[in-house]
mmJSON file of the N, C-alpha and C atoms, coordinates in Angstrom:
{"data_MODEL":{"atom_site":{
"group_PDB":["ATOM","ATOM","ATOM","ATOM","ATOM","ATOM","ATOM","ATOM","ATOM","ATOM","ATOM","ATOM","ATOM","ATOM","ATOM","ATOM","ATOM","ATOM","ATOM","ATOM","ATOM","ATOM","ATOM","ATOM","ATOM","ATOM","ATOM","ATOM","ATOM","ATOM","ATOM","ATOM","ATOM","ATOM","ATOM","ATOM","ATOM","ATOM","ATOM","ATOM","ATOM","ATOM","ATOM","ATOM","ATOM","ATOM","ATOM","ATOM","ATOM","ATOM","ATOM","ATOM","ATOM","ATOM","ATOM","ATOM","ATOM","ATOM","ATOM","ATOM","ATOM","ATOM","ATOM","ATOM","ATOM","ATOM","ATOM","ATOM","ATOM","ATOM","ATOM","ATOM","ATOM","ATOM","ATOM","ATOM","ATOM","ATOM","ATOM","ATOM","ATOM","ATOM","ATOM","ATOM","ATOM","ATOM","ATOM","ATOM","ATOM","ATOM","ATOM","ATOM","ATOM","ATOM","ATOM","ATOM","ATOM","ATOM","ATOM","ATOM","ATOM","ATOM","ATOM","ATOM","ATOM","ATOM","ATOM","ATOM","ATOM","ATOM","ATOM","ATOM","ATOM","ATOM","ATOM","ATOM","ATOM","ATOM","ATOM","ATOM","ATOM","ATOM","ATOM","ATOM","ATOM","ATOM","ATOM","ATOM","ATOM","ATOM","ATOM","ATOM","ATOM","ATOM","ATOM","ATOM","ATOM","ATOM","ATOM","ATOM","ATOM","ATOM","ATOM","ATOM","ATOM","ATOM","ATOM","ATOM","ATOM","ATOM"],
"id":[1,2,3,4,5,6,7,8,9,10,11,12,13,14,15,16,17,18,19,20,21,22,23,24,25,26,27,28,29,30,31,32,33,34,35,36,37,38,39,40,41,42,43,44,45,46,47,48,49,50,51,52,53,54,55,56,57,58,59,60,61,62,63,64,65,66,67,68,69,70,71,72,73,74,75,76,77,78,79,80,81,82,83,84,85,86,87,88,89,90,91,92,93,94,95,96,97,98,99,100,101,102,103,104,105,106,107,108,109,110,111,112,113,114,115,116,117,118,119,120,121,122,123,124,125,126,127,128,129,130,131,132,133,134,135,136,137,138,139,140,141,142,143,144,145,146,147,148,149,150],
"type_symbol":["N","C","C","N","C","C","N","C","C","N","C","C","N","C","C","N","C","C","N","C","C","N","C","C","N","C","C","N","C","C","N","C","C","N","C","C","N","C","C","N","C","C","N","C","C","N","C","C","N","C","C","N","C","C","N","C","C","N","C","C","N","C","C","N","C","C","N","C","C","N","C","C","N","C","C","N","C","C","N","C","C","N","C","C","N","C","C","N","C","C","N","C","C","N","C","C","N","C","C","N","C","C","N","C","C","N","C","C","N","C","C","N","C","C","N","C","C","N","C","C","N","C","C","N","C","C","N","C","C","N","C","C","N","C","C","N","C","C","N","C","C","N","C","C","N","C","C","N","C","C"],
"label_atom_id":["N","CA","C","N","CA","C","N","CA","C","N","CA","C","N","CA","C","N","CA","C","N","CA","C","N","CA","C","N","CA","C","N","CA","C","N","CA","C","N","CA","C","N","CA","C","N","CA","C","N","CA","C","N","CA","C","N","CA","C","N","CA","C","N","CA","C","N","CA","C","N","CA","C","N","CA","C","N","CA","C","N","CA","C","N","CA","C","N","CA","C","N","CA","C","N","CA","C","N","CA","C","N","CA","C","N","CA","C","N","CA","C","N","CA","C","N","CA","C","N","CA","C","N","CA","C","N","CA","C","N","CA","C","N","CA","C","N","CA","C","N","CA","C","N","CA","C","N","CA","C","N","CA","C","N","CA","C","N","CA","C","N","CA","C","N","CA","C","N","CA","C","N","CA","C"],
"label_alt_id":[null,null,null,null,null,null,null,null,null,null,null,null,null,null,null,null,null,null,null,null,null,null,null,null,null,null,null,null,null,null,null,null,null,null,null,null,null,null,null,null,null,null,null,null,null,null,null,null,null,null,null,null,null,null,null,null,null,null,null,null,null,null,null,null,null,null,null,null,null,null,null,null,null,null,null,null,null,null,null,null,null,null,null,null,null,null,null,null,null,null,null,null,null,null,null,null,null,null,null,null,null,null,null,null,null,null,null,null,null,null,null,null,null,null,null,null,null,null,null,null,null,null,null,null,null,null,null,null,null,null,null,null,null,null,null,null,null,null,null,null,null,null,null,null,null,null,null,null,null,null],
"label_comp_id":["UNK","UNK","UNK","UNK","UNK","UNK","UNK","UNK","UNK","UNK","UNK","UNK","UNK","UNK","UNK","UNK","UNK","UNK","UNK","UNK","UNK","UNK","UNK","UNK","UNK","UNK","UNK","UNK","UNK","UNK","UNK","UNK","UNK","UNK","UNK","UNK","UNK","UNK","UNK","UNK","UNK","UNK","UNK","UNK","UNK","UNK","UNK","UNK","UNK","UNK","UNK","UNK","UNK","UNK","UNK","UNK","UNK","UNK","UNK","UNK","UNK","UNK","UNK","UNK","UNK","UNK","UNK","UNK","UNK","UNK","UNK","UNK","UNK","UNK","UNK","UNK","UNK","UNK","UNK","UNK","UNK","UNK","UNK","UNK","UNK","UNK","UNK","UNK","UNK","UNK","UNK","UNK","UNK","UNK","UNK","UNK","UNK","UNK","UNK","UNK","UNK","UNK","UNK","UNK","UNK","UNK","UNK","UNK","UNK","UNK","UNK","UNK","UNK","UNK","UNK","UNK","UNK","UNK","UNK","UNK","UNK","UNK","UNK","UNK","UNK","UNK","UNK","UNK","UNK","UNK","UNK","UNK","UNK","UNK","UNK","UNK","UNK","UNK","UNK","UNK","UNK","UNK","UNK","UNK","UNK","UNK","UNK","UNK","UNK","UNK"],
"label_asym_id":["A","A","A","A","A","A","A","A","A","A","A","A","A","A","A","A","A","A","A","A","A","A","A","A","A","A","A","A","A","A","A","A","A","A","A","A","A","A","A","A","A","A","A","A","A","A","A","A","A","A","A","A","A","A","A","A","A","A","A","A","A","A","A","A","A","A","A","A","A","A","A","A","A","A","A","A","A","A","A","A","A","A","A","A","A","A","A","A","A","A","A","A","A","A","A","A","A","A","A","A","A","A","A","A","A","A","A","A","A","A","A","A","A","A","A","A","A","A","A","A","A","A","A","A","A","A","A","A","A","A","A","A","A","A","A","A","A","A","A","A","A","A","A","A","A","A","A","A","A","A"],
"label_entity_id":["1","1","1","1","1","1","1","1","1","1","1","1","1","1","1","1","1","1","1","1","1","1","1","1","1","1","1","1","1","1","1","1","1","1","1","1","1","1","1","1","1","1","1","1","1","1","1","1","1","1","1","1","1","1","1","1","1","1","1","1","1","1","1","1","1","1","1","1","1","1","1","1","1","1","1","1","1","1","1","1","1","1","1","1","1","1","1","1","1","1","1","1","1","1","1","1","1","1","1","1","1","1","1","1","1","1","1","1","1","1","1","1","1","1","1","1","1","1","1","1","1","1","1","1","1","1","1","1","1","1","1","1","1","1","1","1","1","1","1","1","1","1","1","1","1","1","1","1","1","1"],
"label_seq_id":[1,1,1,2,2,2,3,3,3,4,4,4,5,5,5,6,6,6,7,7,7,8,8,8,9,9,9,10,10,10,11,11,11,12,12,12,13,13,13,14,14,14,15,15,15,16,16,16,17,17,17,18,18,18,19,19,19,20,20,20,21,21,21,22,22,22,23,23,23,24,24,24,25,25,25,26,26,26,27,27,27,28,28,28,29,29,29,30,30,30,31,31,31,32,32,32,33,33,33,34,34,34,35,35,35,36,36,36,37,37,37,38,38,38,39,39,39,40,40,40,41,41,41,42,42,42,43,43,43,44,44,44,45,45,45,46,46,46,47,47,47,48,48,48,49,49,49,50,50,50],
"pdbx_PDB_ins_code":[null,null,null,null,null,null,null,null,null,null,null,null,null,null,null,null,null,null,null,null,null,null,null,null,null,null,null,null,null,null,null,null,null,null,null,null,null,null,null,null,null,null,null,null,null,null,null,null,null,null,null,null,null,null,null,null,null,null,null,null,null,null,null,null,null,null,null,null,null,null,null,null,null,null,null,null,null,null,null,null,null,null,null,null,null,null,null,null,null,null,null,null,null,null,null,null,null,null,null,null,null,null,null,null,null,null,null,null,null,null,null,null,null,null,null,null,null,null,null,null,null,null,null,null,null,null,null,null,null,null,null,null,null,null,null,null,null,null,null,null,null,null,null,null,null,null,null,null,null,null],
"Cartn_x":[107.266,108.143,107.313,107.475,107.074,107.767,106.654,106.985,107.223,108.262,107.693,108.697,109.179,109.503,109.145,108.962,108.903,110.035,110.965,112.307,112.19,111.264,111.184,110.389,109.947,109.112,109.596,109.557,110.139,110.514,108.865,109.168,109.792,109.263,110.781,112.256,112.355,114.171,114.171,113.475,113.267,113.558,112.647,112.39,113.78,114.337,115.393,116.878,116.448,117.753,117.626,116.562,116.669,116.748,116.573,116.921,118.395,119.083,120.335,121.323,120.335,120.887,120.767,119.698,119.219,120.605,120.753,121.386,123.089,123.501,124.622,124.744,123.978,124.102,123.889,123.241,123.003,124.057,125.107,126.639,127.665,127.231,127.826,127.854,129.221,129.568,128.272,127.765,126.801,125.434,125.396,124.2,124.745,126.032,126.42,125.849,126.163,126.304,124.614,123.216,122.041,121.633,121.956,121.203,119.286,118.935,117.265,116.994,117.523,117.583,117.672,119.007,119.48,118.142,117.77,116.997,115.705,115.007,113.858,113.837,115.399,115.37,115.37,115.467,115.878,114.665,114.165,112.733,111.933,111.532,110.44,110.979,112.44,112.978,112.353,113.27,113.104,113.358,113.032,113.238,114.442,115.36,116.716,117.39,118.642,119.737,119.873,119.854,120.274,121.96],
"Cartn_y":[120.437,119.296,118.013,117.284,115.728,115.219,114.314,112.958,111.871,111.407,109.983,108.672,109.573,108.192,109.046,107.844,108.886,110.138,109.585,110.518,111.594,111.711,113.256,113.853,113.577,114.544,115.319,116.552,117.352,117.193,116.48,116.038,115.57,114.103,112.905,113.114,113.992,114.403,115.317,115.772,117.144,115.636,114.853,114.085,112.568,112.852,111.923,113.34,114.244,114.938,114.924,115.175,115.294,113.913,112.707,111.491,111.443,111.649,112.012,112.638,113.554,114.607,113.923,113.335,112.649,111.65,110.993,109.775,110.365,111.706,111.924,112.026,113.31,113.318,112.44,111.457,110.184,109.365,109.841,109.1,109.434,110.769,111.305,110.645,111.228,110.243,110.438,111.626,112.179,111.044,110.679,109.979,108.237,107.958,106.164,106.093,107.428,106.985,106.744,107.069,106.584,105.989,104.56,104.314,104.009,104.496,104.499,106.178,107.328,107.833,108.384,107.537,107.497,106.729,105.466,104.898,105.625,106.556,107.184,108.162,108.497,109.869,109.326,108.491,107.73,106.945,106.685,105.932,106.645,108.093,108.917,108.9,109.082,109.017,108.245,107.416,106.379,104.917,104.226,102.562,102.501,102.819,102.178,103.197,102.874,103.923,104.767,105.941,106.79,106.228],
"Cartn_z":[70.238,70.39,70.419,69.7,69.783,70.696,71.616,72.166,71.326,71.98,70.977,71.891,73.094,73.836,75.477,76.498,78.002,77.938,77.81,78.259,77.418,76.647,75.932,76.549,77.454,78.789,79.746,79.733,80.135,82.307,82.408,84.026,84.163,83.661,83.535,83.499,82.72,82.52,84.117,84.352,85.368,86.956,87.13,88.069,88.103,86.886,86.733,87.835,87.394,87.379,89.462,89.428,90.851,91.615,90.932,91.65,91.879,90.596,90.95,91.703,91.727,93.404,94.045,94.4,95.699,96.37,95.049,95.447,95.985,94.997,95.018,96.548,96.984,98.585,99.533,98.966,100.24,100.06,99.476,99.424,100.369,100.821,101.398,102.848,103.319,104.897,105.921,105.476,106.683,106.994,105.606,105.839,105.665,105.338,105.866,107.098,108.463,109.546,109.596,109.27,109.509,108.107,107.997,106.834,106.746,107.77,107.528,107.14,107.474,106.729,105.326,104.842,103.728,102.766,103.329,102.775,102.348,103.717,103.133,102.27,102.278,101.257,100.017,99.662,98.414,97.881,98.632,98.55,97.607,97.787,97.02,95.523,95.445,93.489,93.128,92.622,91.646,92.114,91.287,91.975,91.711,90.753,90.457,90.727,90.553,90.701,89.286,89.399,88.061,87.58],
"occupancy":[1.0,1.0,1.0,1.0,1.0,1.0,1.0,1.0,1.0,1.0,1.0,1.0,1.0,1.0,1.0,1.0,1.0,1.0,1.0,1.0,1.0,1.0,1.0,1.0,1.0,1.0,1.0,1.0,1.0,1.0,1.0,1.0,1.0,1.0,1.0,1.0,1.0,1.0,1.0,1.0,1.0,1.0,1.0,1.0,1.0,1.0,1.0,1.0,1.0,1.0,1.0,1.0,1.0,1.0,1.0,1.0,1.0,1.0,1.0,1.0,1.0,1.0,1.0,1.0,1.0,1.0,1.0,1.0,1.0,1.0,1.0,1.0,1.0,1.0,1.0,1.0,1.0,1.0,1.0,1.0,1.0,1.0,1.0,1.0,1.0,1.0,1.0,1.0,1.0,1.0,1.0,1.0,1.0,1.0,1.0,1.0,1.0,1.0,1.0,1.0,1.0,1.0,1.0,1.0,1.0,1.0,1.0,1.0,1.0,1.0,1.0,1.0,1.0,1.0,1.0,1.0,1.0,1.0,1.0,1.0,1.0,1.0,1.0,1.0,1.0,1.0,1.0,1.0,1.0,1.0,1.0,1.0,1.0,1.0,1.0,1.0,1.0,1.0,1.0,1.0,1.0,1.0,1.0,1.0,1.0,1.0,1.0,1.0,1.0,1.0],
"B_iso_or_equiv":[0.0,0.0,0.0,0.0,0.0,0.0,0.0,0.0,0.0,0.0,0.0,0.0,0.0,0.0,0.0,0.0,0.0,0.0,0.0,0.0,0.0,0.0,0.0,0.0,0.0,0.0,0.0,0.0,0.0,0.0,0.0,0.0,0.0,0.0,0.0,0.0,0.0,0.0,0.0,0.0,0.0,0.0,0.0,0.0,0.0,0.0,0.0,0.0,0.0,0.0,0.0,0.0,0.0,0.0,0.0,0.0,0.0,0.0,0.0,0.0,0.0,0.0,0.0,0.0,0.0,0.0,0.0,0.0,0.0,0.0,0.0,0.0,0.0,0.0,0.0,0.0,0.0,0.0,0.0,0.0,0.0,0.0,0.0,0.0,0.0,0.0,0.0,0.0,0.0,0.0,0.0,0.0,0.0,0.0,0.0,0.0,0.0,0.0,0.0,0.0,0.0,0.0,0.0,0.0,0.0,0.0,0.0,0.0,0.0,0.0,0.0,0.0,0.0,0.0,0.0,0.0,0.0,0.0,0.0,0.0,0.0,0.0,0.0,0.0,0.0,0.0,0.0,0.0,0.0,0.0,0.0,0.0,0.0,0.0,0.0,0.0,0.0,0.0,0.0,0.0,0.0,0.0,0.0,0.0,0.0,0.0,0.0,0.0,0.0,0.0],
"pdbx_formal_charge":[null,null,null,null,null,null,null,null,null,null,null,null,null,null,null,null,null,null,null,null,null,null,null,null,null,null,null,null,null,null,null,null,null,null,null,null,null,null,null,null,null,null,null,null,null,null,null,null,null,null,null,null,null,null,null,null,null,null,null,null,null,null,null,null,null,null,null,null,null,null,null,null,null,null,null,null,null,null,null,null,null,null,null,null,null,null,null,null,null,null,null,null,null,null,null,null,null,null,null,null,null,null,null,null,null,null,null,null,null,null,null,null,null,null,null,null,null,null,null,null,null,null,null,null,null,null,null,null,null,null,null,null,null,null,null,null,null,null,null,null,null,null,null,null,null,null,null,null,null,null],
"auth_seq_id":[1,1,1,2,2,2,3,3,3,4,4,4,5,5,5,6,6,6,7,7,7,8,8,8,9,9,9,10,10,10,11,11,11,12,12,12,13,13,13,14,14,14,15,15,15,16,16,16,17,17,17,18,18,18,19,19,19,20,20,20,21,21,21,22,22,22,23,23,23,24,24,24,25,25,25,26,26,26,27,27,27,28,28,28,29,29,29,30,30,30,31,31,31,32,32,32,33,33,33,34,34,34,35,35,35,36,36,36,37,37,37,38,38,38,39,39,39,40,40,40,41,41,41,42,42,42,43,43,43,44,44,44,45,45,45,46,46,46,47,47,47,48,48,48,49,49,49,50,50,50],
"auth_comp_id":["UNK","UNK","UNK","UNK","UNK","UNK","UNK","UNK","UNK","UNK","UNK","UNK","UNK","UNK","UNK","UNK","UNK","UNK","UNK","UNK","UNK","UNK","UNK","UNK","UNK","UNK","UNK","UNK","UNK","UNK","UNK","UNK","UNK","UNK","UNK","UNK","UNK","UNK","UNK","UNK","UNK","UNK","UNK","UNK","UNK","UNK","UNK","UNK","UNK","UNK","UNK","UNK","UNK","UNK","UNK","UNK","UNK","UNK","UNK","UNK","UNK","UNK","UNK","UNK","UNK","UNK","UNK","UNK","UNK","UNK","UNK","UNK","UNK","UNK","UNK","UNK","UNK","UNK","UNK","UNK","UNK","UNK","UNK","UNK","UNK","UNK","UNK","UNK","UNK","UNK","UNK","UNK","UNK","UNK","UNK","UNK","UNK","UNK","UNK","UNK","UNK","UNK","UNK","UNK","UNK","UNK","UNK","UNK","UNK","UNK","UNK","UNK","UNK","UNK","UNK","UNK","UNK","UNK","UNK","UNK","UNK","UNK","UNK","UNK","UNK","UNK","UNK","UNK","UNK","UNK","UNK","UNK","UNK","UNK","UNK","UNK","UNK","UNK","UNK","UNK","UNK","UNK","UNK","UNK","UNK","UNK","UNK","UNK","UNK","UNK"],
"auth_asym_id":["A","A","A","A","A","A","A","A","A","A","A","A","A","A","A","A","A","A","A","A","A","A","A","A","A","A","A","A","A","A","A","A","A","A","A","A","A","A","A","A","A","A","A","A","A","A","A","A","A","A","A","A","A","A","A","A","A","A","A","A","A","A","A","A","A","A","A","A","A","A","A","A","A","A","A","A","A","A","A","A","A","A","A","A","A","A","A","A","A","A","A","A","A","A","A","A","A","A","A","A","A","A","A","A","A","A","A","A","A","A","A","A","A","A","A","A","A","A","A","A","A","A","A","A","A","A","A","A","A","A","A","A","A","A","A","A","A","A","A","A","A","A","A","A","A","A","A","A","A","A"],
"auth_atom_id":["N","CA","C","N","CA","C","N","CA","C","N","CA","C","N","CA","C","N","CA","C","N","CA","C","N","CA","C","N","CA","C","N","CA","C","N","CA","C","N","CA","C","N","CA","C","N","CA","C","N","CA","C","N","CA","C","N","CA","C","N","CA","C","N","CA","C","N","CA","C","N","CA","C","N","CA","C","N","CA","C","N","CA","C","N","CA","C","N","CA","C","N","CA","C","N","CA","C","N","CA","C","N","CA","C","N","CA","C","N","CA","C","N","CA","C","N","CA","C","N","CA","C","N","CA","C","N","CA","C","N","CA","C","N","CA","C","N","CA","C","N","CA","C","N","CA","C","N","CA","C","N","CA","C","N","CA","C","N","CA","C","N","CA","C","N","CA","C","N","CA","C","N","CA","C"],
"pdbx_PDB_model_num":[1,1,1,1,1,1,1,1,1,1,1,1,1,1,1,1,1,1,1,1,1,1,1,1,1,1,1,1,1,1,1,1,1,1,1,1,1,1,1,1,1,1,1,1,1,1,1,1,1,1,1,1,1,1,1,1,1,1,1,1,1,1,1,1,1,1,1,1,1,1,1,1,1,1,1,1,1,1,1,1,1,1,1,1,1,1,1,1,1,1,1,1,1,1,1,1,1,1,1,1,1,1,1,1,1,1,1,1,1,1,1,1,1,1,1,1,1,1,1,1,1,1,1,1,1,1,1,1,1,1,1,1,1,1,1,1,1,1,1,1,1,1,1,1,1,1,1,1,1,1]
}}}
């Protein structure tokens, strides 16, 4: 398989998919109630929102 942009990297797609998790569950009510929580879990993804 050729690269020929980041997102054809198999981590990247791999490390995108799990930011997404990340974020899905830190939506959840459990974690509104501590948002420094929420915040550190979110911290290690990615800078932006998926």
């Amino acid at each position: 398989m050729k690269i020929e942009r980041f997102e054809d990297i198999e981590a990247w797609q791999l490390a995108r998919e799990l930011a997404r998790k990340v974020y899905r569950l830190t939506k959840k009510p459990e974690f509104a109630k501590d948002y420094g929580l929420m915040k550190r879990s979110r911290q290690p993804t990615v800078n932006r929102e998926p």
